[in-house]
N, C-alpha and C positions, 0 to 999 in steps of 0.2 A: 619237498615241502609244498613249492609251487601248485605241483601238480594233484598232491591231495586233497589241496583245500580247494581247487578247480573242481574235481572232481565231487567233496561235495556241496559245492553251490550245484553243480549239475543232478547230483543226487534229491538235494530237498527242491529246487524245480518242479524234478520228473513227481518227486511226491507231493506237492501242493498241487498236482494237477492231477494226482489220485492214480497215479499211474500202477498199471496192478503190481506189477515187477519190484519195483522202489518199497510198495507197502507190503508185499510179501516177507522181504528183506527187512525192514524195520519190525515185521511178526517176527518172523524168526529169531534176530537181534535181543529180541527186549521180553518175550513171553514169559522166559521161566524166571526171570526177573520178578518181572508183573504178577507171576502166579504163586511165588513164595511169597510177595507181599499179599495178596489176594487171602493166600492163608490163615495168615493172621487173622482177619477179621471173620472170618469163616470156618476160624476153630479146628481145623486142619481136615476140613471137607472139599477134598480135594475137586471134586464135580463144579461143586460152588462156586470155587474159586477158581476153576476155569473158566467156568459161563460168565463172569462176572469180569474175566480179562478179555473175552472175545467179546463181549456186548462195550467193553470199552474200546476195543480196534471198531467194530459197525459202528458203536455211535464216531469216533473218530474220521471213518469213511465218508457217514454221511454227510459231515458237515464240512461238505467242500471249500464254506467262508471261510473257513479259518486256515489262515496258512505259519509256517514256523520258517527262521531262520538259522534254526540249530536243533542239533540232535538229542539236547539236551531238554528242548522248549515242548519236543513230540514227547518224550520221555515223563516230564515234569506232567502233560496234557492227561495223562493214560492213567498215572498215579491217584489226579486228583476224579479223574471218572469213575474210575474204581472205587475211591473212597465216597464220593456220592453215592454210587450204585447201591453200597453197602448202610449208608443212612437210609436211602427211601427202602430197603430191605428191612431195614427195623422201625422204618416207621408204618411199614407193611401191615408188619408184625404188629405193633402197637395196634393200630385201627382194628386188624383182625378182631384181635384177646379184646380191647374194649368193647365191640360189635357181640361177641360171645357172650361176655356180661352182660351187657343191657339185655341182648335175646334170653337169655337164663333168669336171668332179672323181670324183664315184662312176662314172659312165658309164667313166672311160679306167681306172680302178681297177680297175670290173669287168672289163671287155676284158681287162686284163693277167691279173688273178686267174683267169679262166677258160681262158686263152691257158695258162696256165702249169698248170692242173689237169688241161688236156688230152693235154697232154704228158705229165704223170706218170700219165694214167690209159692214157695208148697208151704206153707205159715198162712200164707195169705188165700189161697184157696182154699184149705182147712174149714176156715170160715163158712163159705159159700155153703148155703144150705144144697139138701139133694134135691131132684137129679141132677140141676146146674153142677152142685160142686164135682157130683161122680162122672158125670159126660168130661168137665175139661181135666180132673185129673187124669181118665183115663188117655186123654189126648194132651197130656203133657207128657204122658206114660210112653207115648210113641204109638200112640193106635194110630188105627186110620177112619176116620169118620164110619166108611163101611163096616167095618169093626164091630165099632159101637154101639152101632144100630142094630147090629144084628144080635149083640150082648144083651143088649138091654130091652131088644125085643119094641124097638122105635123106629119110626121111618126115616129116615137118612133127613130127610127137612125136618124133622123134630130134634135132632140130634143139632144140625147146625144155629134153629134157633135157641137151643138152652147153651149151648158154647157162646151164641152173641150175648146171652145175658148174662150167663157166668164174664165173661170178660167185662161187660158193662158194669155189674160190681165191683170187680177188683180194679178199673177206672176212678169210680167212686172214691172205693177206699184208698187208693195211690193219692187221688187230688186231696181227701180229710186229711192224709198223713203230710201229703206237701206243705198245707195249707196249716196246719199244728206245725210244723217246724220255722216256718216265716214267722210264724207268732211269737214263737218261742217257746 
């Protein structure tokens, strides 16, 4: 009896000082322990639930401060790492799926918002008498200045200044409409 309990004071020692032998011996001892509990909360993914017993021996490695007086204190350590491990794994999860939403959320939000600004901005050029308003729609159209000019049979500086006054109108009219809505 002497001699066991000699032996493991000399046992947790050698393992509080991380010694490789002593925590090989406490892997081996306590894994499939740890990895049926591991189970449980991992639904019976067994991968999971290994990775999730070996990251609680490394985190236990690492943290050379902490030492135990029984084998019951390493045991009890390993439990509750695991069972953390398994919280920030669904709080993982959580952040994820709420990240997902808001992206799916701002994503169809903006679609509408620019769906609907597009229209009031081709609303709003509608307006613009020609060739102003045919120069910027075709260059809302995606043309290219060059394009244009060669469309429309203008010189590339005549194209740019009816784009400066087609925009100077729909300035105009953005400020009348700003300026009726503070009014009320």
């Amino acid at each position: 009896m002497k001699l066991e309990q000699d032996y493991r004071i000399v046992f947790l020692k050698r393992f509080n000082k991380r010694d490789v032998n002593a925590f090989a011996e406490i892997y081996t001892a306590f894994f499939t322990e740890l990895h049926v509990y591991a189970l449980r909360f991992y639904l019976n993914r067994p991968e999971m639930a290994e990775d999730a017993v070996q990251e609680a021996f490394c985190y236990l490695w690492e943290r050379e401060d902490i030492t135990f007086d029984c084998l019951d204190k390493i045991k009890a350590f390993l439990y509750v790492a695991i069972k953390n491990r398994f919280k920030n794994h669904l709080s993982r999860i959580d952040v994820e799926q709420k990240y997902r939403e808001t992206l799916e959320r701002v994503s169809v939000d903006e679609d509408i918002l620019d769906s609907e600004l597009m229209v009031s901005l081709w609303e709003c050029v509608e307006r613009i008498p020609n060739p102003e308003g045919k120069v910027l729609k075709l260059y809302l159209s995606g043309y290219e200045p060059e394009d244009i000019a060669r469309q429309m049979k203008l010189s590339l500086q005549t194209i740019y200044n009816m784009k400066s006054k087609a925009v100077g109108k729909l300035k105009r009219f953005f400020a009348t409409i700003s300026q009726q809505i503070k009014n009320g």
